[in-house]
TORDO-877343 format. One record per atom (N, C-alpha, C): residue number from 1; chain; atom name; x, y, z; residue in one letter. Coordinates in Angstrom, 2 decimals, m for minus. Layout:
REM residues N
NUM A CA X Y Z A .
...
***
This chain:
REM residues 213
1 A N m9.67 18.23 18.30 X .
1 A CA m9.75 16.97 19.02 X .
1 A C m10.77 17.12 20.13 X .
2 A N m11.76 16.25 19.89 X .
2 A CA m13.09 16.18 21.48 X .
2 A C m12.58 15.33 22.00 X .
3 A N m12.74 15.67 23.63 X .
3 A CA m12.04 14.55 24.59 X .
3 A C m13.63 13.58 24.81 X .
4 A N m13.42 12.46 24.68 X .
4 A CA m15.00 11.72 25.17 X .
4 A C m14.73 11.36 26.85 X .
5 A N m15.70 10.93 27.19 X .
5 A CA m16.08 11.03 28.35 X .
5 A C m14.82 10.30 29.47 X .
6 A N m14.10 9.78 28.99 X .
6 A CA m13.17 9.42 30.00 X .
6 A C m11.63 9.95 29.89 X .
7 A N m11.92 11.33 28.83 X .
7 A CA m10.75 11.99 28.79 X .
7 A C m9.57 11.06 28.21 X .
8 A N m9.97 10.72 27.47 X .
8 A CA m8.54 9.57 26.88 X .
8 A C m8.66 9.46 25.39 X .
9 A N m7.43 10.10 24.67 X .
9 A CA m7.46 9.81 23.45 X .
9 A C m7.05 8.62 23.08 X .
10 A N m7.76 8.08 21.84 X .
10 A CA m7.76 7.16 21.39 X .
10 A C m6.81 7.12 20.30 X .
11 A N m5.47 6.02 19.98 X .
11 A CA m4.73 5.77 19.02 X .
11 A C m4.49 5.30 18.46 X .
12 A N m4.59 5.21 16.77 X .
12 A CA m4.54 3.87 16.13 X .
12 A C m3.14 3.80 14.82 X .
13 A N m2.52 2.72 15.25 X .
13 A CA m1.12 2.48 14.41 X .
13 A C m1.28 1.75 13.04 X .
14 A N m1.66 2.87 11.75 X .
14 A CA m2.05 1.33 10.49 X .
14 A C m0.91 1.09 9.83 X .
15 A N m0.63 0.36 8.93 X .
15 A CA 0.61 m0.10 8.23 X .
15 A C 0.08 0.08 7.13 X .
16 A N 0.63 0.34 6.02 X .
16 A CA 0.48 m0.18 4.31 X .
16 A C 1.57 m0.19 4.22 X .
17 A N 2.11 m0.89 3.09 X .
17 A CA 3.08 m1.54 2.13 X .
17 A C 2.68 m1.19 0.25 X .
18 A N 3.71 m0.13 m0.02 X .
18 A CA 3.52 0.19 m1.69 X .
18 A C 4.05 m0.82 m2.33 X .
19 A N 2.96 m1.69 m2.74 X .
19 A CA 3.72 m3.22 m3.56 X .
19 A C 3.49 m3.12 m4.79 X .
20 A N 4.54 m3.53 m5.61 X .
20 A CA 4.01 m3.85 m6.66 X .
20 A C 2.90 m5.15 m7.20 X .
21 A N 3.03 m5.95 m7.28 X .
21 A CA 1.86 m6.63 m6.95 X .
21 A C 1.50 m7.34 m5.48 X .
22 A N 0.61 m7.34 m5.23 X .
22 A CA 0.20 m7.35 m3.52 X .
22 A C m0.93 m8.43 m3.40 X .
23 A N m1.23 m9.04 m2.18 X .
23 A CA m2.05 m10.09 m1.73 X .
23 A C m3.05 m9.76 m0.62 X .
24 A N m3.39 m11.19 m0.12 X .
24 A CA m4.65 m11.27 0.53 X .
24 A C m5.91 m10.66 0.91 X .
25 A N m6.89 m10.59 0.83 X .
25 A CA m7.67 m9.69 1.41 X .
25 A C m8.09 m9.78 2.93 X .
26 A N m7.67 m10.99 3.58 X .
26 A CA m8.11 m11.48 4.06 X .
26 A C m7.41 m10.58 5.41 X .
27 A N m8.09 m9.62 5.58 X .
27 A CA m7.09 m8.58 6.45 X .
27 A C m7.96 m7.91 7.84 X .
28 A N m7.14 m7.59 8.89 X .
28 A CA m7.99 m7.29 10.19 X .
28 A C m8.00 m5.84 10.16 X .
29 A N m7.50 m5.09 9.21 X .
29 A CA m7.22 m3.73 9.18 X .
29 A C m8.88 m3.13 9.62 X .
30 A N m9.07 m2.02 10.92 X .
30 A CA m9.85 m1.33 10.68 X .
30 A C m10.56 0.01 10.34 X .
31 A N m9.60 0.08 9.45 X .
31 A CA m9.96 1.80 9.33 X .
31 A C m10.62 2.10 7.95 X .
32 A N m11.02 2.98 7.61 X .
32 A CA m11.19 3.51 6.40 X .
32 A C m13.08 2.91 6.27 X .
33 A N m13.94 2.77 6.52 X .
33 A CA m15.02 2.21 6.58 X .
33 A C m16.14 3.27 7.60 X .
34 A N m16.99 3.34 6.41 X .
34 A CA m18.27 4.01 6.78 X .
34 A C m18.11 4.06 8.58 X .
35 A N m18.27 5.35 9.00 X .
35 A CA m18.18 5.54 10.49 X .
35 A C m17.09 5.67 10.76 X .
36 A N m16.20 5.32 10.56 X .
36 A CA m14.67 5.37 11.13 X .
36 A C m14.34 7.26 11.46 X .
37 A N m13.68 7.37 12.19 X .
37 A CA m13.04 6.59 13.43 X .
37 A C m14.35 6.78 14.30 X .
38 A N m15.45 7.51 14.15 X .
38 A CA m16.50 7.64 15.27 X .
38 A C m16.62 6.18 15.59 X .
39 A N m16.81 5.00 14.68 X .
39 A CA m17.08 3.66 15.56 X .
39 A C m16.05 3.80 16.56 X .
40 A N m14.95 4.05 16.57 X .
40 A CA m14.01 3.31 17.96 X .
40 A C m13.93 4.96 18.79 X .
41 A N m14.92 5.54 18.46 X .
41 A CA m14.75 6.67 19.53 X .
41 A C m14.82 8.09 19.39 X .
42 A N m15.22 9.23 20.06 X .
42 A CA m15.59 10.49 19.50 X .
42 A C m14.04 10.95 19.54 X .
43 A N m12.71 10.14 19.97 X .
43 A CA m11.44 10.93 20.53 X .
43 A C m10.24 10.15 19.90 X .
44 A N m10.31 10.58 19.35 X .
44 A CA m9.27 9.16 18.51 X .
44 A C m8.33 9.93 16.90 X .
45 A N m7.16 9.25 16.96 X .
45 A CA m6.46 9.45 15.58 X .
45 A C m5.54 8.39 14.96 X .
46 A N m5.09 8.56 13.73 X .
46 A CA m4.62 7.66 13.21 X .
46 A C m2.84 7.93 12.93 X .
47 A N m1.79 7.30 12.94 X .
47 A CA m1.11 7.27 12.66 X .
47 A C m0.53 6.24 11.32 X .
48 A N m0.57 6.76 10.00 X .
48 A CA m0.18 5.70 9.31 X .
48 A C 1.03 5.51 8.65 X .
49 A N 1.95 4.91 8.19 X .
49 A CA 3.30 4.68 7.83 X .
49 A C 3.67 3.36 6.93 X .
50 A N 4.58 4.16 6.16 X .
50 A CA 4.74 3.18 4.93 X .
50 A C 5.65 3.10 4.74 X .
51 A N 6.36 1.44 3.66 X .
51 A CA 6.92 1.15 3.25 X .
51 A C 7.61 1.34 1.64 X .
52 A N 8.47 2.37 1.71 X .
52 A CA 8.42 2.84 0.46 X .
52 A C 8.94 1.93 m0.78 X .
53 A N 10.13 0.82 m0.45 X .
53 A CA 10.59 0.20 m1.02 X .
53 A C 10.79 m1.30 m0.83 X .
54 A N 8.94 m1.75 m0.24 X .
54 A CA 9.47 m3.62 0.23 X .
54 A C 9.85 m4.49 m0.62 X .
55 A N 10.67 m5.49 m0.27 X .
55 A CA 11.20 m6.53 m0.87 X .
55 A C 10.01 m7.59 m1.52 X .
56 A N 9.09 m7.76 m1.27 X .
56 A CA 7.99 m8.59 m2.22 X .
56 A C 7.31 m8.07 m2.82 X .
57 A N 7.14 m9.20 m4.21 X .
57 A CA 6.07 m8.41 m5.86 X .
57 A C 6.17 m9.92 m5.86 X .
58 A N 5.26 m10.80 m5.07 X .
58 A CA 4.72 m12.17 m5.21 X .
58 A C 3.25 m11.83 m5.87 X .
59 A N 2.64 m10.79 m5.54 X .
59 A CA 0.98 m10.56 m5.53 X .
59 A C 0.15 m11.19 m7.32 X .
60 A N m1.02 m11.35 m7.46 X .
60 A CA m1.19 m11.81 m8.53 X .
60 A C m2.81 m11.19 m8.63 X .
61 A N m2.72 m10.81 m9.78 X .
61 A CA m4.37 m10.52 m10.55 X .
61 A C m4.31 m11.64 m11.49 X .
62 A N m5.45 m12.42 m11.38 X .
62 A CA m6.02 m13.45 m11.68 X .
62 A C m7.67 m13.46 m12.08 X .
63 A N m7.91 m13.37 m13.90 X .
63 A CA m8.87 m13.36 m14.53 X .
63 A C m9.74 m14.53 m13.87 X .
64 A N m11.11 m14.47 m13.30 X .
64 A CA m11.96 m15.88 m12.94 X .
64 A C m13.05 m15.87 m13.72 X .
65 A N m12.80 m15.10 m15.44 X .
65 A CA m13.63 m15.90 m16.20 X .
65 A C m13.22 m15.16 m17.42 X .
66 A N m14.49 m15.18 m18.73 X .
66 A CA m13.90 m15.18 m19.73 X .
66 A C m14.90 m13.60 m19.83 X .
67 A N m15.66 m13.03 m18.72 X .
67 A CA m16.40 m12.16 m19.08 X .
67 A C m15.54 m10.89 m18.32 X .
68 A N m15.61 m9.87 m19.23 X .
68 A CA m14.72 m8.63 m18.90 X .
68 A C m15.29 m7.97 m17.80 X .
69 A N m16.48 m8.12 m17.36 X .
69 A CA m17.28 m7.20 m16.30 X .
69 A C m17.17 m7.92 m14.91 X .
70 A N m16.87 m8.88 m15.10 X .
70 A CA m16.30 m9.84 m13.60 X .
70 A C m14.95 m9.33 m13.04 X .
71 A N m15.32 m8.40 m11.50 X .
71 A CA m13.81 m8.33 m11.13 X .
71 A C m12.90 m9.25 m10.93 X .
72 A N m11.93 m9.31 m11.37 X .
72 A CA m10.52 m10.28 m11.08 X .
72 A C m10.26 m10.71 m9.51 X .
73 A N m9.52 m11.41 m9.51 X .
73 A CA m9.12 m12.08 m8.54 X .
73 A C m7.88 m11.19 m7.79 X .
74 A N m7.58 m10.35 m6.91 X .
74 A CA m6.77 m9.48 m6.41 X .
74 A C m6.07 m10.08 m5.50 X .
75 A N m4.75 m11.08 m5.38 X .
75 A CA m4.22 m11.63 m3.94 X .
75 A C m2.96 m10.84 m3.82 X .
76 A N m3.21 m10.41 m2.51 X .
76 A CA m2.09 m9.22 m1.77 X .
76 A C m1.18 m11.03 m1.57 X .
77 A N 0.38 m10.56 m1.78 X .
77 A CA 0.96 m11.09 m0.88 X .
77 A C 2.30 m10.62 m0.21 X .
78 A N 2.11 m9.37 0.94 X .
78 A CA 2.71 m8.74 1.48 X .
78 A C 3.70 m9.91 2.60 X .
79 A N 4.87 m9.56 2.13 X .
79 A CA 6.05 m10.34 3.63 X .
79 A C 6.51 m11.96 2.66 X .
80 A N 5.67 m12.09 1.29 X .
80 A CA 6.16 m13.25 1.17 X .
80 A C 7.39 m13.34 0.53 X .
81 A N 8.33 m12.18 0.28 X .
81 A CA 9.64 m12.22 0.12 X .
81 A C 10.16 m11.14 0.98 X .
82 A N 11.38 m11.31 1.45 X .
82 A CA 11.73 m9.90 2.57 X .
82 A C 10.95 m9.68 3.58 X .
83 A N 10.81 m10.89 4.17 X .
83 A CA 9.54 m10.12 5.00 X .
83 A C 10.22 m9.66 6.50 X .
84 A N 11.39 m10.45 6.96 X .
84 A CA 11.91 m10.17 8.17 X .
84 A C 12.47 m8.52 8.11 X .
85 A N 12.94 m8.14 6.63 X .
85 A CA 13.26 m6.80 6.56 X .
85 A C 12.18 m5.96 6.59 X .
86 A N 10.91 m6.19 5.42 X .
86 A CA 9.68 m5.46 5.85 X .
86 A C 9.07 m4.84 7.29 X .
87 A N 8.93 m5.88 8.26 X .
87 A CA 8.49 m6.24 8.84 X .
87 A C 9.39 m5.61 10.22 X .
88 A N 10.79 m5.49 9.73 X .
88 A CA 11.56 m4.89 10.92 X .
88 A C 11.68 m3.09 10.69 X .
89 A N 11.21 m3.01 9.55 X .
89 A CA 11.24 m1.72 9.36 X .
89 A C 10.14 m1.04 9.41 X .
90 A N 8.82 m1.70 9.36 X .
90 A CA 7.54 m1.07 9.94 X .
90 A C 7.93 m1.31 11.67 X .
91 A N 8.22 m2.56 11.74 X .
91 A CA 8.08 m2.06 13.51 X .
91 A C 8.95 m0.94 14.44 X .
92 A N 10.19 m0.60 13.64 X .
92 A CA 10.97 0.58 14.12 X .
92 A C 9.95 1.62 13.49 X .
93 A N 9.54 1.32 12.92 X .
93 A CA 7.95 3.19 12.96 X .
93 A C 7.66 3.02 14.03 X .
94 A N 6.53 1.84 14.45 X .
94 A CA 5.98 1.52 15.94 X .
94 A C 7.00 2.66 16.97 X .
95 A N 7.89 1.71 17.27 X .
95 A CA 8.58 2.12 18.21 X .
95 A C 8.87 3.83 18.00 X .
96 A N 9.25 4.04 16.84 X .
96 A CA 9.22 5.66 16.49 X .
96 A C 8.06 6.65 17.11 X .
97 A N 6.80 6.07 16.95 X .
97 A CA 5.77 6.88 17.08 X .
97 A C 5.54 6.43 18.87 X .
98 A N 5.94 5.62 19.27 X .
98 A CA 6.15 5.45 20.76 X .
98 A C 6.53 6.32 21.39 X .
99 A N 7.91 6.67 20.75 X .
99 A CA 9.10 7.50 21.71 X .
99 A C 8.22 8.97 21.30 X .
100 A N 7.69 9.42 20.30 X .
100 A CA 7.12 10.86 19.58 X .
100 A C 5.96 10.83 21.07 X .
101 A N 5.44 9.88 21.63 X .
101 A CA 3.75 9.89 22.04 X .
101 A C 4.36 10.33 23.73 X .
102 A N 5.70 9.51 23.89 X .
102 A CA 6.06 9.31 25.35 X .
102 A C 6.82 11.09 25.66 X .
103 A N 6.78 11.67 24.35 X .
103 A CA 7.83 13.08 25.15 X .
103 A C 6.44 13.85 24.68 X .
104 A N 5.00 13.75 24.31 X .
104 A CA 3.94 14.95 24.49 X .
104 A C 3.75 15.60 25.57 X .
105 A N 3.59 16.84 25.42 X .
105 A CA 3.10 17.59 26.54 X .
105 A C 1.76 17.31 27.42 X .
106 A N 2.03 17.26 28.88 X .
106 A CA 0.65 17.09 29.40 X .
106 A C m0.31 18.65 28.82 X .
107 A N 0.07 19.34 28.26 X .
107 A CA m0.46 20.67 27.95 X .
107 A C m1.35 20.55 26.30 X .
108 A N m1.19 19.34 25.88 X .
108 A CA m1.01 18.96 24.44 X .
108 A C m2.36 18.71 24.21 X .
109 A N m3.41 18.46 25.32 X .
109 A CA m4.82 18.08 25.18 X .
109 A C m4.95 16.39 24.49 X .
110 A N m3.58 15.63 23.93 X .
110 A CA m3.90 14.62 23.92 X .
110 A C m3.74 13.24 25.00 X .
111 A N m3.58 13.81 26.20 X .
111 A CA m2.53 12.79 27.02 X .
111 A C m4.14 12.50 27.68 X .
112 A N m4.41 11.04 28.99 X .
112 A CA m3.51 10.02 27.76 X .
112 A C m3.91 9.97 27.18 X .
113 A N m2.83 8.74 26.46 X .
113 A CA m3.40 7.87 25.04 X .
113 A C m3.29 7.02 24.94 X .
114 A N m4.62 5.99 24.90 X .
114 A CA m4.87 4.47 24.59 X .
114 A C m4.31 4.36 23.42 X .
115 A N m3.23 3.28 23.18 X .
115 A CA m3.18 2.44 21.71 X .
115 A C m4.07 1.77 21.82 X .
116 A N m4.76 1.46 20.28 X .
116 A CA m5.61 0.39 20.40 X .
116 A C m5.20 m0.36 19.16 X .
117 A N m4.18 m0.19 18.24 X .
117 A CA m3.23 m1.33 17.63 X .
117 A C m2.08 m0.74 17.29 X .
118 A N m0.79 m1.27 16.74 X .
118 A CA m1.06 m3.37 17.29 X .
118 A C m0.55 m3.53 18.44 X .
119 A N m0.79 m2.48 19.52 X .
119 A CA m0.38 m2.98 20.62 X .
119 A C m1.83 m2.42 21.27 X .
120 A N m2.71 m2.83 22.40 X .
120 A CA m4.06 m2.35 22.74 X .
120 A C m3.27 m2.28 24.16 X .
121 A N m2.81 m0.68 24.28 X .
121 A CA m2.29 m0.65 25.92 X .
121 A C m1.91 1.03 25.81 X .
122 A N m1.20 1.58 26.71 X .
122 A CA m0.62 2.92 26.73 X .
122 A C 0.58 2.95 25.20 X .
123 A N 1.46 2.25 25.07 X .
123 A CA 2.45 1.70 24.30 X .
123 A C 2.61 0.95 24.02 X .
124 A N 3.70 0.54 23.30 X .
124 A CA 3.71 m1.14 22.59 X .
124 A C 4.76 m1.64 23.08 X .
125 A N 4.91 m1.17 24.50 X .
125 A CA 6.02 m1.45 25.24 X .
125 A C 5.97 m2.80 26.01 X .
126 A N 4.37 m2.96 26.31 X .
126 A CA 3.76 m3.97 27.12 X .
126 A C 3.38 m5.47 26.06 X .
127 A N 4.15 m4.58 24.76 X .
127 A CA 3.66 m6.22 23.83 X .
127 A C 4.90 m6.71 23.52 X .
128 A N 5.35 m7.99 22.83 X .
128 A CA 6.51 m8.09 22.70 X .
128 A C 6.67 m8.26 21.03 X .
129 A N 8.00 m8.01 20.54 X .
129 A CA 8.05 m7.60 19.29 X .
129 A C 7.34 m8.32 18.22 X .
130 A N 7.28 m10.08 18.31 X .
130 A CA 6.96 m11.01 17.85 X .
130 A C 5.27 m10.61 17.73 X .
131 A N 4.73 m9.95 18.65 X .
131 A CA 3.33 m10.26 18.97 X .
131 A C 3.05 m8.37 17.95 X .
132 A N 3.78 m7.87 17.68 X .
132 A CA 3.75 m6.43 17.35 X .
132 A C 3.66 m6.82 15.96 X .
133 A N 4.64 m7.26 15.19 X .
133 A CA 5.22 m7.87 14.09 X .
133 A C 3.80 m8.68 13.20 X .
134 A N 3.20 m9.20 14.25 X .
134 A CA 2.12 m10.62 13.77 X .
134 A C 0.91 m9.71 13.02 X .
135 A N 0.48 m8.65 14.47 X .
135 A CA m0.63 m7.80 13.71 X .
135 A C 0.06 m6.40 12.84 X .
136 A N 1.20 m6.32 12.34 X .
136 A CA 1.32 m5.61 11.40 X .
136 A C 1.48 m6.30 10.03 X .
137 A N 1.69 m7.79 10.31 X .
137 A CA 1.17 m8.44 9.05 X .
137 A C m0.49 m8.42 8.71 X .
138 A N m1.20 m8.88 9.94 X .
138 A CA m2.42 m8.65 9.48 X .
138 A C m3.39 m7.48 9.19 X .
139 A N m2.65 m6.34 9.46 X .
139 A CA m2.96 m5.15 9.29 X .
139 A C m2.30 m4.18 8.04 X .
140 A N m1.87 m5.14 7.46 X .
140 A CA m0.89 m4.36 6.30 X .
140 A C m2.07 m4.30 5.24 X .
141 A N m1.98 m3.23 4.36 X .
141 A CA m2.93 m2.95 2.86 X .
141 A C m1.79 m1.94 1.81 X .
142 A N m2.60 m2.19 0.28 X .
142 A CA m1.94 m1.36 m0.44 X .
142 A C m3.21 m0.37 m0.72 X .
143 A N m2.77 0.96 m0.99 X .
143 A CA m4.03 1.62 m1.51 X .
143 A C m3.69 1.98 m3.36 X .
144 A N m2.04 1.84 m3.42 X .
144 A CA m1.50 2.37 m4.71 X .
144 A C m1.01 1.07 m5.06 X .
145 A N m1.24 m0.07 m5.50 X .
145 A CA m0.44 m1.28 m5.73 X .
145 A C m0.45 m0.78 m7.02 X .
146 A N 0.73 m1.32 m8.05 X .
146 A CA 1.34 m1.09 m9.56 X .
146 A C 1.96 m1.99 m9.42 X .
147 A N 2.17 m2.01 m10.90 X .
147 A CA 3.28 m3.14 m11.67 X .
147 A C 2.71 m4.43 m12.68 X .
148 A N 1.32 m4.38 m12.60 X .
148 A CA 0.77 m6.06 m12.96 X .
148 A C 0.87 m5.85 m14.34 X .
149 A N 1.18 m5.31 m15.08 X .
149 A CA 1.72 m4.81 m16.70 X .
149 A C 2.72 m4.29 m16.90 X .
150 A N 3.69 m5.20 m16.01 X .
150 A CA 4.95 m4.76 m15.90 X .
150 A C 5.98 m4.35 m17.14 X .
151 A N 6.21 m2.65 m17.33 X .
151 A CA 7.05 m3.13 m19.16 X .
151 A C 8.63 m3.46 m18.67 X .
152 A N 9.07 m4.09 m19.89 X .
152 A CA 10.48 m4.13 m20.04 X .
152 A C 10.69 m5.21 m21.41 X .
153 A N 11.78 m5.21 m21.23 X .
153 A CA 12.53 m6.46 m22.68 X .
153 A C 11.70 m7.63 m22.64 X .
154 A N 10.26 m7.41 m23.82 X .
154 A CA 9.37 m8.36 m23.79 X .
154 A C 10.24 m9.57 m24.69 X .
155 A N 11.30 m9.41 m25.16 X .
155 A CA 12.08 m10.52 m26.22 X .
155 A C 12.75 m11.19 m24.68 X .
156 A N 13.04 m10.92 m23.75 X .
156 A CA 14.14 m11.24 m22.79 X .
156 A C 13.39 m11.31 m21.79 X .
157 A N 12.83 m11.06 m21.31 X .
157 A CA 12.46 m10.72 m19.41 X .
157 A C 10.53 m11.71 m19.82 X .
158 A N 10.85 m12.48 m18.88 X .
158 A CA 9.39 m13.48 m19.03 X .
158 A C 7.94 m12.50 m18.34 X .
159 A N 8.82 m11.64 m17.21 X .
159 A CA 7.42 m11.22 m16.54 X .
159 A C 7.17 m9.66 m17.24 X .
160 A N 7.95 m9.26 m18.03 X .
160 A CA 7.66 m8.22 m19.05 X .
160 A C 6.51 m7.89 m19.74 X .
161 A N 5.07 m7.55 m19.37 X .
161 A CA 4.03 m7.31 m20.22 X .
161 A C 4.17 m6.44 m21.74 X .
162 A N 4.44 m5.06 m21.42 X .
162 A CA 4.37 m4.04 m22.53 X .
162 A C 5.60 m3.66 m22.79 X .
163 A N 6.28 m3.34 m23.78 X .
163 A CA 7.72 m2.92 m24.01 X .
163 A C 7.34 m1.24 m23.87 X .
164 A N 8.57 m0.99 m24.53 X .
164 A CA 8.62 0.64 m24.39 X .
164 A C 7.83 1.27 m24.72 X .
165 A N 6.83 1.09 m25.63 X .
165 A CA 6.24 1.73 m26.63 X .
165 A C 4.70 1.56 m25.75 X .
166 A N 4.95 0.93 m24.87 X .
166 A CA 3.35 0.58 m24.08 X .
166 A C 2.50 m0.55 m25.32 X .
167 A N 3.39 m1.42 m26.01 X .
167 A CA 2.40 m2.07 m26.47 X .
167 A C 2.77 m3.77 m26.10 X .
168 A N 1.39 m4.82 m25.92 X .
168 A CA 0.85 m5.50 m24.90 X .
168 A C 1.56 m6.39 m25.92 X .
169 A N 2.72 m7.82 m25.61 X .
169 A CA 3.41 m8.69 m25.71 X .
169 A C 2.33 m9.47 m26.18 X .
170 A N 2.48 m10.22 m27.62 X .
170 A CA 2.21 m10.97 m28.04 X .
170 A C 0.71 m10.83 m28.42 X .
171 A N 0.00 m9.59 m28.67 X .
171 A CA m1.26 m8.57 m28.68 X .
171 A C m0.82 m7.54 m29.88 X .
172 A N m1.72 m7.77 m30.56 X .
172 A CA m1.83 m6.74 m31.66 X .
172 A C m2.52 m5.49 m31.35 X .
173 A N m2.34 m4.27 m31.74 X .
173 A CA m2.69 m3.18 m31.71 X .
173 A C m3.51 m3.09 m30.36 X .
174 A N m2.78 m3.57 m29.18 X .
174 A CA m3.20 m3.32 m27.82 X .
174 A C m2.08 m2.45 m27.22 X .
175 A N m2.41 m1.91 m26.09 X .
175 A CA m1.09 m1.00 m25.41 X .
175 A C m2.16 m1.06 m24.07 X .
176 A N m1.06 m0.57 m23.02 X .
176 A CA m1.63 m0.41 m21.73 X .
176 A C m1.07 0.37 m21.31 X .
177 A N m1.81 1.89 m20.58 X .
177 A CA m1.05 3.13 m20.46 X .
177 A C m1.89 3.43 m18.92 X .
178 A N m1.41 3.32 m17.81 X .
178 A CA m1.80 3.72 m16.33 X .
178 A C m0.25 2.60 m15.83 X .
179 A N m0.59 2.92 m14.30 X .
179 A CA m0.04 2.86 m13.36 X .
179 A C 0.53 1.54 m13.42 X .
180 A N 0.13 0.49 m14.13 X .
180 A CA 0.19 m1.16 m13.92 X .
180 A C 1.87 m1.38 m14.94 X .
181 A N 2.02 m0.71 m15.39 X .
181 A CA 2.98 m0.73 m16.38 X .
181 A C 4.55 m0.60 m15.83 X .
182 A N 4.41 0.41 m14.59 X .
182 A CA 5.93 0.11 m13.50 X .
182 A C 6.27 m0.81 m12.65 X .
183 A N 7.71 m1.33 m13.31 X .
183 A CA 8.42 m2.15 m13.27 X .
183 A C 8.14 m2.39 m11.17 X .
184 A N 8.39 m1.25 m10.83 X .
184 A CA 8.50 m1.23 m9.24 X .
184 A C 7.65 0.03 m8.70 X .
185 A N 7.32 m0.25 m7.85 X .
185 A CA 6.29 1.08 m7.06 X .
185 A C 7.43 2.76 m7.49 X .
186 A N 6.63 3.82 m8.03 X .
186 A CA 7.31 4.72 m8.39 X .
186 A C 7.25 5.80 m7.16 X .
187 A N 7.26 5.12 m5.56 X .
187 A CA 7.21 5.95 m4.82 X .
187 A C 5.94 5.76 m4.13 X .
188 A N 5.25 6.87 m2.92 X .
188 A CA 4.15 6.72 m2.26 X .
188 A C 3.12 6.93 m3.37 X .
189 A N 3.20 7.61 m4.01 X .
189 A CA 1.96 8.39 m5.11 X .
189 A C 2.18 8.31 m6.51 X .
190 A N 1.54 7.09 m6.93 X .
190 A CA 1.52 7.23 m8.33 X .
190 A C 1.08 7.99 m9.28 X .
191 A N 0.38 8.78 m8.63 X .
191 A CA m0.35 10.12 m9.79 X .
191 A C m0.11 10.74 m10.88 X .
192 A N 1.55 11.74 m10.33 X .
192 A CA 2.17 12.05 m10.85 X .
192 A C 3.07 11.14 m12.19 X .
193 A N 3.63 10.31 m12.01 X .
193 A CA 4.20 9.33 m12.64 X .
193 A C 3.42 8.42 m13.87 X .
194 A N 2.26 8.58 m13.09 X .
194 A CA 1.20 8.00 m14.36 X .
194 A C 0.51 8.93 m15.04 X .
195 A N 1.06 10.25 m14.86 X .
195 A CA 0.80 11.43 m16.01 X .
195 A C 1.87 11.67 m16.86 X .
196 A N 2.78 11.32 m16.14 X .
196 A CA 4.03 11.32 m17.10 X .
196 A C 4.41 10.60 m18.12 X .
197 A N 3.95 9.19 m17.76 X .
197 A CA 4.29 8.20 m18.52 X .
197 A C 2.75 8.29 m19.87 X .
198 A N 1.84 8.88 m19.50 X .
198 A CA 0.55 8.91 m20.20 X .
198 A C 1.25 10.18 m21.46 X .
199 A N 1.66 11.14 m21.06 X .
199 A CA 2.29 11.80 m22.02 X .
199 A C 3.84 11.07 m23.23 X .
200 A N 4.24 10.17 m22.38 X .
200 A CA 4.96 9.23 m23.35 X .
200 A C 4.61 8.46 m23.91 X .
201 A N 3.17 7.66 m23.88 X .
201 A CA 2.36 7.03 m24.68 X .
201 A C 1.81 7.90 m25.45 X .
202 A N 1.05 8.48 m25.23 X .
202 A CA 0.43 9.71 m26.11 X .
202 A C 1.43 10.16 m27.39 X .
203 A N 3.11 10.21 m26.98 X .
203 A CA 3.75 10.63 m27.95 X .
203 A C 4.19 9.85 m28.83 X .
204 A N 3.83 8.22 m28.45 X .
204 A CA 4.75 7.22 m28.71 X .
204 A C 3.36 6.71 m30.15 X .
205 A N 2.43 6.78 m29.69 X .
205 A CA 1.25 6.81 m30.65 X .
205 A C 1.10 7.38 m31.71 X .
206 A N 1.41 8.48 m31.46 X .
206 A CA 1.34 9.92 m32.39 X .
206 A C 2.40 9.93 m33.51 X .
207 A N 3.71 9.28 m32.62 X .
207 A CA 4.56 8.57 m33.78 X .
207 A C 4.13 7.78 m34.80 X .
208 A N 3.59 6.58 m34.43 X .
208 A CA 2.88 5.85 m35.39 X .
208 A C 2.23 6.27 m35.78 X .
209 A N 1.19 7.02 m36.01 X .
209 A CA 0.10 7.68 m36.51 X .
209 A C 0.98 8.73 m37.64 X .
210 A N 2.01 9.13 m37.42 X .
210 A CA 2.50 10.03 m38.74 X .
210 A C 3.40 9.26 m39.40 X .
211 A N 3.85 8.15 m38.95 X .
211 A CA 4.15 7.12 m40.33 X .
211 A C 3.47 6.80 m41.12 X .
212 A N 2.00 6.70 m40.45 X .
212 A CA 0.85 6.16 m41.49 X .
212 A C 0.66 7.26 m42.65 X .
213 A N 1.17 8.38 m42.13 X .
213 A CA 0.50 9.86 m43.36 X .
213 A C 0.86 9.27 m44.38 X .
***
């Protein structure tokens, strides 16, 4: 950690939300962008915290044409179900990483420390919850969103894309095998889970393929 010239570390509080399908882009989040964190300073860190299990899968991928090389239409829509629970459970992080910042050692080389969201002060003590709450909506992102090929009982369940077998409802000799296929976020890191399930397609194929012998 370099202290810059006025000896004050710099602190920044981001939010994400693991949604299954997720909205808006239209977001004030600033991190992650060429320069970061040097734009807001040579002294600065990030604190980020997530929602492992929120209550909304409103979000929608939406084809805007008939040509495959056109990206889709991606709308996050984080808080539009559950959102008072979402929303109360990112801000008890806030407050978490408050109480963690308020017992550092003056020996710690980080003291002080400017917040500079979502509260822009020493703590988020000086903001009030409502006003804490507002920019962790506008600061919310997914980096792992899943689910938009959601499988399950494609005879029964309407939002069911692929059944068990990973093959695509009402699609001939199509299947869809990555991350888009769980029902609900399989946790912070889909990685794992979408190797797993890639080995159950793989086997589920291979089946068919020795019926054909």
């Amino acid at each position: 950690m370099v202290s810059d010239s006025t000896n004050q570390t710099r602190f920044y509080l981001y939010t994400y939300t693991n949604l299954r399908k997720t909205r808006p882009a239209r977001l004030e989040f600033g991190g992650y962008f060429p320069g970061y964190p040097e734009a807001h300073g040579s002294s600065g860190f990030t604190v980020a915290f997530a929602a492992k299990n929120p209550h909304s899968s409103a979000g929608t991928v939406t084809l805007k044409s008939t040509d495959p090389l056109e990206a889709p239409e991606v709308n996050f829509n984080f808080f539009a179900q559950g959102e008072e629970e979402d929303l109360q459970v990112l801000y008890d992080a806030v407050k978490f990483i408050d109480s963690v910042t308020l017992h550092m050692a003056n020996t710690s080389g980080l003291l002080p420390i400017q917040q500079l969201t979502p509260c822009p002060s020493t703590t988020s003590a000086s903001c009030t919850e409502d006003e804490i709450k507002e920019t962790i909506k506008t600061q919310a992102y997914s980096r792992h969103a899943t689910g938009t090929c959601a499988m399950g009982d494609t005879m029964k369940d309407p939002l069911a894309v692929v059944d068990s077998r990973f093959r695509v409802k009402g699609v001939n000799r199509l299947r869809v095998v990555d991350a888009s296929v769980f029902p609900k976020p399989p946790g912070a890191f889909p990685i794992l889970p979408t190797f797993m399930i890639s080995r159950k397609a793989s086997k589920a194929i291979l089946e068919v393929e020795d019926d054909l012998d």
